[in-house]
PAZAPA-4460 file (N, C-alpha, C; in steps of 0.05 Angstrom, whole numbers, plus 32768, in hexadecimal, padded with zeros to 4 digits):
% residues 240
    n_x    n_y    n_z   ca_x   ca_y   ca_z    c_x    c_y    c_z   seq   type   mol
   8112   80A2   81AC   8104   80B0   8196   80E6   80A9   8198     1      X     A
   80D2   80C2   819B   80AD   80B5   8195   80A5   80AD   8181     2      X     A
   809B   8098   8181   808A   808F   8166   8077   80A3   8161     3      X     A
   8082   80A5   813E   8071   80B6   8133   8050   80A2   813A     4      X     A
   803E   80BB   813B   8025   80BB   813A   800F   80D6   812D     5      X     A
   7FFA   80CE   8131   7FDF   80EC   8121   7FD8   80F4   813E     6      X     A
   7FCB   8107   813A   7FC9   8113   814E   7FA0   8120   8157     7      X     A
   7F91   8122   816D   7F73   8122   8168   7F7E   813D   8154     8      X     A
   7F85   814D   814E   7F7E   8160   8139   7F7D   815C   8123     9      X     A
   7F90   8147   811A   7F8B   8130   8106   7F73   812C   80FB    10      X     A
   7F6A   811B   810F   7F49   8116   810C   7F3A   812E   8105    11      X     A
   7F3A   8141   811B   7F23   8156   8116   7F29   816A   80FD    12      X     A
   7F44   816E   80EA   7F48   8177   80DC   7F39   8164   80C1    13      X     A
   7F31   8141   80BD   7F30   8133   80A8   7F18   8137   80AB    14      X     A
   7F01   813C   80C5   7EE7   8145   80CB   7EDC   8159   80C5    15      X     A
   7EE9   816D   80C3   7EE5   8183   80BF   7EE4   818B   809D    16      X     A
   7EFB   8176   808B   7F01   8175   8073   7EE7   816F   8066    17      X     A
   7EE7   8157   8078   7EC3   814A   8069   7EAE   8155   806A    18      X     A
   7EA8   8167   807C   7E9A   8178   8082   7E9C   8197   8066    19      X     A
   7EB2   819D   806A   7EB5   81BD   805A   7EC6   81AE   8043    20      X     A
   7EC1   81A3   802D   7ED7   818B   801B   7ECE   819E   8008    21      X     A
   7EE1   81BC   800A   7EE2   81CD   7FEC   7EFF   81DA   7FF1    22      X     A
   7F08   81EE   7FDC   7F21   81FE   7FD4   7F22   820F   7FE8    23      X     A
   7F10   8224   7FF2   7F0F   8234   8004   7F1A   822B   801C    24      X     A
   7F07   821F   8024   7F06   8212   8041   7F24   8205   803D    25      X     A
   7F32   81FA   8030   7F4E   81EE   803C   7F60   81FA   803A    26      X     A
   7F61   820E   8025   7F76   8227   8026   7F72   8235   803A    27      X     A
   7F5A   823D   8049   7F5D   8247   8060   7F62   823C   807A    28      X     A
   7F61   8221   8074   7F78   820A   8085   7F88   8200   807E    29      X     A
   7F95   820D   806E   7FAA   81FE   8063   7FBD   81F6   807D    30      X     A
   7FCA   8204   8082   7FD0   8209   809F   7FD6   81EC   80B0    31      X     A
   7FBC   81E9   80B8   7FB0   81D6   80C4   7FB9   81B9   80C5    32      X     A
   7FAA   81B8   80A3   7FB8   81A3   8092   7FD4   819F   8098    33      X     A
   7FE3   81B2   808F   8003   81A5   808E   800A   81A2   80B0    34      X     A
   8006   81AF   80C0   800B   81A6   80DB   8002   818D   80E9    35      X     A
   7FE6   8186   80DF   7FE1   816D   80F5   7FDA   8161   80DA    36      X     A
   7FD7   815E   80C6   7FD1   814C   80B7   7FED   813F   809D    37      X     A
   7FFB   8150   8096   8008   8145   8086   8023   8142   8091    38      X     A
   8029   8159   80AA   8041   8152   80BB   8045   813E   80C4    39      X     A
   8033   812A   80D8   8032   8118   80E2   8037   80F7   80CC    40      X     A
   8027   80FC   80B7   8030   80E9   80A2   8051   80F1   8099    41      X     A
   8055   8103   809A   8074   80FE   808E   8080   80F4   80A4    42      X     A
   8086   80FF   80B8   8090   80F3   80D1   808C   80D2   80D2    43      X     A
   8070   80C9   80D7   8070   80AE   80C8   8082   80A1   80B5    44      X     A
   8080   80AD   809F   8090   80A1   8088   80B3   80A2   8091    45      X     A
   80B9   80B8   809E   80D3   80BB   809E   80DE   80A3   80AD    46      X     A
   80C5   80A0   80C7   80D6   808D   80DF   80CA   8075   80CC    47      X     A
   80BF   8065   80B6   80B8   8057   80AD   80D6   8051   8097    48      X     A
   80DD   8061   8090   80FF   8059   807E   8114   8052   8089    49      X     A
   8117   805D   80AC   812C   8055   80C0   811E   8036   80C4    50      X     A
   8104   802E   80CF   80FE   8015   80CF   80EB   7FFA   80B9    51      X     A
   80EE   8001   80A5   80E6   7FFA   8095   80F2   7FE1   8089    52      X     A
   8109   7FE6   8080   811F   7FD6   807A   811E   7FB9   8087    53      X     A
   811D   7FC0   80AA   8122   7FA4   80B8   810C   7F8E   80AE    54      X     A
   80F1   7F9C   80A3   80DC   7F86   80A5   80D1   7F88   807E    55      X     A
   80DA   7F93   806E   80D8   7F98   8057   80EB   7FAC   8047    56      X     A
   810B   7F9B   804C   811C   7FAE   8035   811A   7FB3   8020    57      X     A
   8108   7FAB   800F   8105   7FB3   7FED   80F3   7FC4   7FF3    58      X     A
   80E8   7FCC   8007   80D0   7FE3   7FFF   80DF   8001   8008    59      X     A
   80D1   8013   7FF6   80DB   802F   8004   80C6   8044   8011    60      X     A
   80CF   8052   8029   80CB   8068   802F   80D4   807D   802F    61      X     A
   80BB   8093   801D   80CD   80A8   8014   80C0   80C3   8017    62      X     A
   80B9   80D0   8023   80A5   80E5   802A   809E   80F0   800C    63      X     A
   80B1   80FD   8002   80AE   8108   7FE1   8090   80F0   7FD0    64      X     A
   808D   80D6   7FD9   8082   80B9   7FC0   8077   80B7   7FCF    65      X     A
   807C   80AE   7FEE   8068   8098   7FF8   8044   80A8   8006    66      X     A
   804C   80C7   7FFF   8034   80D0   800E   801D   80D2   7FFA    67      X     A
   8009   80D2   7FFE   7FF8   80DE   7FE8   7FEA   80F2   7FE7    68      X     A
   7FE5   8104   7FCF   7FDF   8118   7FD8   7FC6   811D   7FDE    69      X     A
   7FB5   8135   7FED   7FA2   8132   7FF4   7F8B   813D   7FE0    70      X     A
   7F91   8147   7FCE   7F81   8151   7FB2   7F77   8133   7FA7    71      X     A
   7F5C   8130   7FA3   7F4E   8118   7F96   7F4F   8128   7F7A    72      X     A
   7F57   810B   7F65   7F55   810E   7F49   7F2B   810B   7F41    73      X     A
   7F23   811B   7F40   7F09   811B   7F37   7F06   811C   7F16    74      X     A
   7F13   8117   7F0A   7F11   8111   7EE5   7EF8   8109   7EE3    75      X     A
   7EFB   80ED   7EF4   7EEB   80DB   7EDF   7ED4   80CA   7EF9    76      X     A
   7ECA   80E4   7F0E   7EC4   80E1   7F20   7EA8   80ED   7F21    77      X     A
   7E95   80EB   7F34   7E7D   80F5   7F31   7E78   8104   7F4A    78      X     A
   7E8D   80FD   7F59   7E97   810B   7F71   7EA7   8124   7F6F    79      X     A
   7EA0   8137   7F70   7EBA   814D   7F68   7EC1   8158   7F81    80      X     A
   7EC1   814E   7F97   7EC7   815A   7FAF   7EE9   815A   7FA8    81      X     A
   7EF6   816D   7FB8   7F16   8171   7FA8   7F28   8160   7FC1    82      X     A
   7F20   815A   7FD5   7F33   814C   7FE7   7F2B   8135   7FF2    83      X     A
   7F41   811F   7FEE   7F3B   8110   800B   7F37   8112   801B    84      X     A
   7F2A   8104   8029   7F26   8107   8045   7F35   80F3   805D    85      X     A
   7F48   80ED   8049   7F5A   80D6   8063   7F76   80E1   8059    86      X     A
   7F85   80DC   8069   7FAE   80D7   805F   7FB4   80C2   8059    87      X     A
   7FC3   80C4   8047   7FD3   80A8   803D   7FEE   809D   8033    88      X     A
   7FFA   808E   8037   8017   8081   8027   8010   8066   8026    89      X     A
   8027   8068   800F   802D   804E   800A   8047   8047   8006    90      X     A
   8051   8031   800A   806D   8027   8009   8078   8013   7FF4    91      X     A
   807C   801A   7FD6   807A   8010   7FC4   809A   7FF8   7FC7    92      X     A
   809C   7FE7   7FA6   80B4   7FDD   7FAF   80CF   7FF4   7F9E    93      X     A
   80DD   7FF3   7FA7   80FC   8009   7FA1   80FF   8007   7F7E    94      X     A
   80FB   7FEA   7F6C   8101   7FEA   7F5F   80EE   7FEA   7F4A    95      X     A
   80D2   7FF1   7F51   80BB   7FEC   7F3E   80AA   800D   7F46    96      X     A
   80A1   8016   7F2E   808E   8030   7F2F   807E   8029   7F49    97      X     A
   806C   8046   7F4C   805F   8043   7F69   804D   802C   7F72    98      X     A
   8037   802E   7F51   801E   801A   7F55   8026   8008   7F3F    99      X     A
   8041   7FF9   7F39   8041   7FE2   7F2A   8052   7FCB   7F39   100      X     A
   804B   7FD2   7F53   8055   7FBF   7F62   8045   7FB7   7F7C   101      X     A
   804C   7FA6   7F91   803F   7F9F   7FA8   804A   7FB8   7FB9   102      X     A
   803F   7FBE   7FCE   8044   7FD2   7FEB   8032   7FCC   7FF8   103      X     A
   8041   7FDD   8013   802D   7FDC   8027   801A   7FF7   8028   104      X     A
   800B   7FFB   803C   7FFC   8014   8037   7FF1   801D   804C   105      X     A
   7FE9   8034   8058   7FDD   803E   8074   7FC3   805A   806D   106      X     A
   7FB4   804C   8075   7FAA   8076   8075   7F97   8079   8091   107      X     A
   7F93   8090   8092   7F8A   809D   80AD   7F6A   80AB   80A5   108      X     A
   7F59   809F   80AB   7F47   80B3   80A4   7F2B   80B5   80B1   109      X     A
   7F16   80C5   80AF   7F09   80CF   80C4   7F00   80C1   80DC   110      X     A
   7EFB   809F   80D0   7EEE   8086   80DC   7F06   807A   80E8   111      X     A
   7F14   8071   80D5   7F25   805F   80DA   7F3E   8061   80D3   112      X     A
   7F52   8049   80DA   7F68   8046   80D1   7F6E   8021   80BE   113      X     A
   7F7E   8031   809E   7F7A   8020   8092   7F96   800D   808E   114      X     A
   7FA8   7FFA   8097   7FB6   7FEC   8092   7FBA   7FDB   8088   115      X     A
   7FCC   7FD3   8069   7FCC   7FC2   8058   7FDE   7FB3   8045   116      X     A
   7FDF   7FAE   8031   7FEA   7FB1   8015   7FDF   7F98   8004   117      X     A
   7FF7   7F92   7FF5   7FEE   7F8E   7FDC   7FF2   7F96   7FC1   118      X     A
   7FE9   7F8E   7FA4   7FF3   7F91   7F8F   7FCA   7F93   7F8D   119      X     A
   7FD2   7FB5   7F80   7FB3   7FC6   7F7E   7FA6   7FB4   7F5F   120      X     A
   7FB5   7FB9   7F48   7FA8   7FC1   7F34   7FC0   7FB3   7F1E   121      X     A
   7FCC   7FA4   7F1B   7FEB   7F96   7F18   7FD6   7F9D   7EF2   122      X     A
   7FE4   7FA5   7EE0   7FED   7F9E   7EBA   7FE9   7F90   7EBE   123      X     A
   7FDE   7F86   7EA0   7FDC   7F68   7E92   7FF7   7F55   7E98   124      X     A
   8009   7F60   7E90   8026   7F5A   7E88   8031   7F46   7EAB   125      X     A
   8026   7F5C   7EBB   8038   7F5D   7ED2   8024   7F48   7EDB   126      X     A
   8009   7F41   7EE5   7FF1   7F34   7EE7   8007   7F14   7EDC   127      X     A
   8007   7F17   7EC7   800E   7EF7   7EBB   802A   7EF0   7ECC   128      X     A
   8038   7F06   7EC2   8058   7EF9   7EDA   8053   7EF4   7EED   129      X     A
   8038   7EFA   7EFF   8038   7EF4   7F16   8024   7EE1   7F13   130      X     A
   8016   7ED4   7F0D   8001   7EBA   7F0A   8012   7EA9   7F02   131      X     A
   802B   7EA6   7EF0   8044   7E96   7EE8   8053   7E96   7F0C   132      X     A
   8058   7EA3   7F13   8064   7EA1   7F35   804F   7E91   7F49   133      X     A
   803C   7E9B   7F45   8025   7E86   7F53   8021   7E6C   7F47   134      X     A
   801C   7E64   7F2A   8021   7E4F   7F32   8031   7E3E   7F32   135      X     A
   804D   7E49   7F30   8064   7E37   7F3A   8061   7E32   7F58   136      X     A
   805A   7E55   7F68   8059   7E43   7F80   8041   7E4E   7F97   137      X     A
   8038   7E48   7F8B   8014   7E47   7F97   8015   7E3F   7FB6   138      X     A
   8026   7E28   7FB8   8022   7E24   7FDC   802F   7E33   7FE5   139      X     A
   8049   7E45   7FDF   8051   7E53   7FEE   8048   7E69   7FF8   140      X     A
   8035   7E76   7FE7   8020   7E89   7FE3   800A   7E86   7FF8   141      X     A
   8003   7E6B   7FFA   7FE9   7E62   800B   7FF1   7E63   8027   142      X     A
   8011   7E59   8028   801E   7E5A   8044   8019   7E78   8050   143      X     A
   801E   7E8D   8047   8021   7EA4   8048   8005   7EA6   8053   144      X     A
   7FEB   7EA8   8047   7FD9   7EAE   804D   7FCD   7EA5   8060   145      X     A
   7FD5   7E88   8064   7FC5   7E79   8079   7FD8   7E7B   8093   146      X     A
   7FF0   7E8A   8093   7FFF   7E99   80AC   7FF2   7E97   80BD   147      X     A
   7FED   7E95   80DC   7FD6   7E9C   80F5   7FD6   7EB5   80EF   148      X     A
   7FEB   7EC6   80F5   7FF3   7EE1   80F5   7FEB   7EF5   80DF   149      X     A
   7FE3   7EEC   80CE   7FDD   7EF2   80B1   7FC3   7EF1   80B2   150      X     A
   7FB8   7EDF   80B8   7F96   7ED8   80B0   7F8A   7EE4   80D3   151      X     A
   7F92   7EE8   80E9   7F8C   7EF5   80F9   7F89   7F12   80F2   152      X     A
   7F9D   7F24   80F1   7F9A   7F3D   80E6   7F91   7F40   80D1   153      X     A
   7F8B   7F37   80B9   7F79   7F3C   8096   7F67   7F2B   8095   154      X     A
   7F69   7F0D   809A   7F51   7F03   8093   7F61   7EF4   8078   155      X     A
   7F54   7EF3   8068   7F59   7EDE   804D   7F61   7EFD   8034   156      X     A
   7F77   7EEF   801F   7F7C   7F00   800B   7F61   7F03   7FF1   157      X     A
   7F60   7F21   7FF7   7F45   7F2C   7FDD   7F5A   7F36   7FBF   158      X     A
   7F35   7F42   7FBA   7F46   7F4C   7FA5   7F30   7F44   7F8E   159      X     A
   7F29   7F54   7F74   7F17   7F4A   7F62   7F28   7F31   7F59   160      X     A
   7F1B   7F20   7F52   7F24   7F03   7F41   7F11   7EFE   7F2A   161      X     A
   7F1A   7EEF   7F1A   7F10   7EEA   7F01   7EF5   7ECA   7F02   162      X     A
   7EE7   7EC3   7EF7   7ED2   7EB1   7EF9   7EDD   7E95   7EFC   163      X     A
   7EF2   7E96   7EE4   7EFC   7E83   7EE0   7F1F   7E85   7EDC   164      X     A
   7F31   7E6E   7EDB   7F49   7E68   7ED9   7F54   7E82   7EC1   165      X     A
   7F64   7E85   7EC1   7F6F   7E9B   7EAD   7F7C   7E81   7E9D   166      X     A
   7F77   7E91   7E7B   7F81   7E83   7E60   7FA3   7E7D   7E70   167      X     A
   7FAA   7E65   7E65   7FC7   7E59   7E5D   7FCC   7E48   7E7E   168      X     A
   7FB2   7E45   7E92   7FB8   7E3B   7EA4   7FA6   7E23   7EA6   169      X     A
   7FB2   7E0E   7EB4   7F98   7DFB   7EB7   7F7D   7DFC   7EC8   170      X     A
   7F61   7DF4   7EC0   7F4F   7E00   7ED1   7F50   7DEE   7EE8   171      X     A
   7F5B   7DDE   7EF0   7F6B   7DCE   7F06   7F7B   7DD2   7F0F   172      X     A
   7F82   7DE7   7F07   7FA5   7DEF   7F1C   7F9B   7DE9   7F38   173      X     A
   7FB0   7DE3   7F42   7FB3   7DE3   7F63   7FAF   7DF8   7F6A   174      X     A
   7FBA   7E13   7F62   7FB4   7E31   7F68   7F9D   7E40   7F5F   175      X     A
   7F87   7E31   7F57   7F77   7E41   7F39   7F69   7E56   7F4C   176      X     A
   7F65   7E50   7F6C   7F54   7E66   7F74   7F66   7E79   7F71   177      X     A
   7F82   7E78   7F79   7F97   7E95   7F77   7F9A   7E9E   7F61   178      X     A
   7F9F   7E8A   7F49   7FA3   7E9B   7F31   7F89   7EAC   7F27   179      X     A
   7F6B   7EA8   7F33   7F5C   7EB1   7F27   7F5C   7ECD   7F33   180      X     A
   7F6B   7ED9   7F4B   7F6A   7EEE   7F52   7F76   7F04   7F41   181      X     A
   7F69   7F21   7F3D   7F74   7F31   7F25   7F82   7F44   7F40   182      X     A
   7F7E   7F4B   7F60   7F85   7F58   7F6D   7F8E   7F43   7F81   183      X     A
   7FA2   7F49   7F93   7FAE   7F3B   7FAA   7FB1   7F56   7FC5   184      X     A
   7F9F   7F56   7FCD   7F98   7F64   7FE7   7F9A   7F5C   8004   185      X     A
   7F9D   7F6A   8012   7F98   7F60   802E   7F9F   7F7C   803E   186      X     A
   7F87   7F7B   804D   7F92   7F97   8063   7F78   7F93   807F   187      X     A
   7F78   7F9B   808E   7F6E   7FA4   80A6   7F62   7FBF   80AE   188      X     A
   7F4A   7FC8   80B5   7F3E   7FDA   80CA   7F48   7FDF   80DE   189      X     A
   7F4D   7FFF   80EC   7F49   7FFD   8104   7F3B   801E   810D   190      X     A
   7F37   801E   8123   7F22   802F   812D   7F42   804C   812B   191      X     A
   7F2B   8064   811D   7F41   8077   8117   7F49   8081   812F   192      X     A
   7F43   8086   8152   7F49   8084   8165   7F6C   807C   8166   193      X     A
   7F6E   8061   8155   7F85   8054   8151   7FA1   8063   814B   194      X     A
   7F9B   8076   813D   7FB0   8085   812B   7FBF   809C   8146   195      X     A
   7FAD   809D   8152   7FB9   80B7   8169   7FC4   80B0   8182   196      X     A
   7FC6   8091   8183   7FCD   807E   819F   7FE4   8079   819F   197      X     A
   7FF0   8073   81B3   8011   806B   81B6   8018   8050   81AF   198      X     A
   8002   8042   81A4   800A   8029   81A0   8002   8025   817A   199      X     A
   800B   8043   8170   7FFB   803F   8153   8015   8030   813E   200      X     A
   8026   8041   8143   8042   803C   8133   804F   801A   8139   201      X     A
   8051   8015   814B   8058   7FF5   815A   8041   7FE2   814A   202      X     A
   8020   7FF6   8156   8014   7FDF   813F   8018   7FE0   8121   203      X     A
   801E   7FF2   8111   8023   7FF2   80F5   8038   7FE6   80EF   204      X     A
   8050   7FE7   80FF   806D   7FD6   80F4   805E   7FBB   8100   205      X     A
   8054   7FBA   8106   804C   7F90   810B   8038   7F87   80F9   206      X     A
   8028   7F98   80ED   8013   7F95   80DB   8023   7F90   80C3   207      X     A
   802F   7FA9   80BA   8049   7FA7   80AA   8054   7F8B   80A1   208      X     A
   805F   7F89   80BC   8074   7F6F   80B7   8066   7F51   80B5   209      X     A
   804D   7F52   80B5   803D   7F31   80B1   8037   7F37   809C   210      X     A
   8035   7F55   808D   8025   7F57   8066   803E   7F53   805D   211      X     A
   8060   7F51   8065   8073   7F59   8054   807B   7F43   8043   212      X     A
   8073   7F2A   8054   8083   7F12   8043   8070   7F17   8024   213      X     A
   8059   7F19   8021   803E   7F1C   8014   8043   7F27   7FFA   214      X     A
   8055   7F46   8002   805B   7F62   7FF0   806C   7F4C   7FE8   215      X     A
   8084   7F3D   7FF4   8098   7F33   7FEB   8094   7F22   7FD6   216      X     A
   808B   7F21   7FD4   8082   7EFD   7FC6   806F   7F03   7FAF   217      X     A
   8064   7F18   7FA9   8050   7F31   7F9B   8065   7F33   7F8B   218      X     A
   807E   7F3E   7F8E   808C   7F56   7F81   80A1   7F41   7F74   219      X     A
   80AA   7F28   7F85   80B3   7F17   7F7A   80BB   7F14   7F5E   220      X     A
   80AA   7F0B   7F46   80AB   7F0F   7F2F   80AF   7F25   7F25   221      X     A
   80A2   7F3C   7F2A   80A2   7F58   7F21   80B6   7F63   7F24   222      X     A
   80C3   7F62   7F39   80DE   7F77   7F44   80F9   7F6B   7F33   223      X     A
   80F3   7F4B   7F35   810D   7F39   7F26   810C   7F4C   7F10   224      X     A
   80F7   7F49   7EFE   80FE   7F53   7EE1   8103   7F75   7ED7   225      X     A
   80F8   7F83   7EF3   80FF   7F9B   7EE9   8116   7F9C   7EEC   226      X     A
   8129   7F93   7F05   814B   7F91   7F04   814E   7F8C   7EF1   227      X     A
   814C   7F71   7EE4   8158   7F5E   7EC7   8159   7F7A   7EB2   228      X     A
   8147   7F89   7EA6   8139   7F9E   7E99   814C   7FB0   7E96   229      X     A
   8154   7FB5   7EAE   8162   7FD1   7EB8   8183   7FC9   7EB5   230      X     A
   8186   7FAF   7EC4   81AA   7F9D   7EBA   81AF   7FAB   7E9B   231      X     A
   8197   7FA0   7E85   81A0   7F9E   7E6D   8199   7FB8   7E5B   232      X     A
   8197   7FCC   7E6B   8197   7FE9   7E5D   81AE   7FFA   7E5A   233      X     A
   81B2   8005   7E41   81D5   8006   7E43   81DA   801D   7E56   234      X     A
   81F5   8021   7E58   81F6   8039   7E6D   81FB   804B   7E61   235      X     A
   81F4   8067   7E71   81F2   8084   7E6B   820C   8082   7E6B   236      X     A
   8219   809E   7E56   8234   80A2   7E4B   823F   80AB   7E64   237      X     A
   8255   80A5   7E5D   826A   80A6   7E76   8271   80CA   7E89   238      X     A
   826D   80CB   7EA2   826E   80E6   7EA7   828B   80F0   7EA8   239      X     A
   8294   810C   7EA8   82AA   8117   7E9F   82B5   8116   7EB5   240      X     A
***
């Protein structure tokens, strides 16, 4: 079977986007678009649910969720251009909404290629369950990051953080630089060249699999309790 990959039309179609980034111009490529640009990502995603599992079974791949669409939300934007200019998924966990959990993430776009994950933007609520998991176990967390394999490909875990220790923790914790983080990030560059090469897919399942322990350990707290949540909701009436 070939590993899914993008294709140079790929590219010259996200170039061309940035270039002509209105309604006209993409309806009259629409075309285009779904052939080398959003085909190729599902293909992705599909061979990403056959191998996904081995290196991160709580996460899902699902062409329907994990793609995003290419229409930018301009509301509350000063930018009203109507499209992205890159492709993207993400691979949330099975048992938590899209963005209230850790995943991994990929996108393709004019420059580059972006490989990652992480917990974006975590609630108040969800934020504390997880600063309560840190600092019970803070070295395990540090183990993770200070990986060779881990800090070779990302570098050190980002993410906005707060000035100081968050209320109900000690400003001495052993963990206080982790708990002060409000985002837990980590991802990698690569030259968008990358996305159209025979060695793109092999590198994403290995990138993958050094961020997974990461997502794991992210979702940790979060995933426990949405099960627990879901155990104790009564059941729908019985079918006929």
């Amino acid at each position: 079977m070939p590993t899914p990959r993008f294709t140079s039309e790929t590219l010259t179609f996200l170039r061309a986007l940035a270039r002509h980034n209105d309604r006209d111009w993409f309806r009259e490529h629409r075309e285009e678009y779904e052939s080398h640009v959003k085909g190729p990502m599902i293909e992705l995603i599909e061979r990403l649910a056959i191998d996904l599992p081995g290196i991160a079974p709580d996460l899902a791949a699902n062409p329907k969720t994990s793609m995003y669409r290419i229409h930018r939300d301009t509301r509350f934007s000063a930018n009203k251009a109507p499209y992205k200019t890159h492709v993207a998924a993400i691979f949330p966990h099975r048992a938590l909404p899209r963005h209230e959990g850790a995943g991994l993430y990929v996108h393709v776009a004019t420059d580059q290629v972006f490989i990652g994950g992480g917990l974006y933007r975590p609630q108040p609520r969800q934020l504390h369950r997880l600063r309560e998991h840190i600092a019970a176990n803070g070295e395990r967390l540090r183990g993770l990051v200070a990986a060779p394999a881990f800090r070779r490909n990302f570098g050190e875990l980002s993410g906005e953080r707060l000035k100081r220790v968050p209320r109900g923790f000690p400003a001495d914790h052993p963990a206080a630089d982790l708990l002060r983080l409000k985002q837990f990030l980590a991802g990698c560059e690569r030259p968008a060249a990358v996305a159209i090469g025979p060695r793109f897919y092999p590198s994403l399942l290995r990138l993958f699999s050094h961020l997974a322990p990461l997502i794991d350990f992210l979702n940790a707290p979060l995933a426990s309790r949405a099960l627990r949540l879901e155990e104790t909701l009564p059941a729908g009436p019985p079918s006929n």
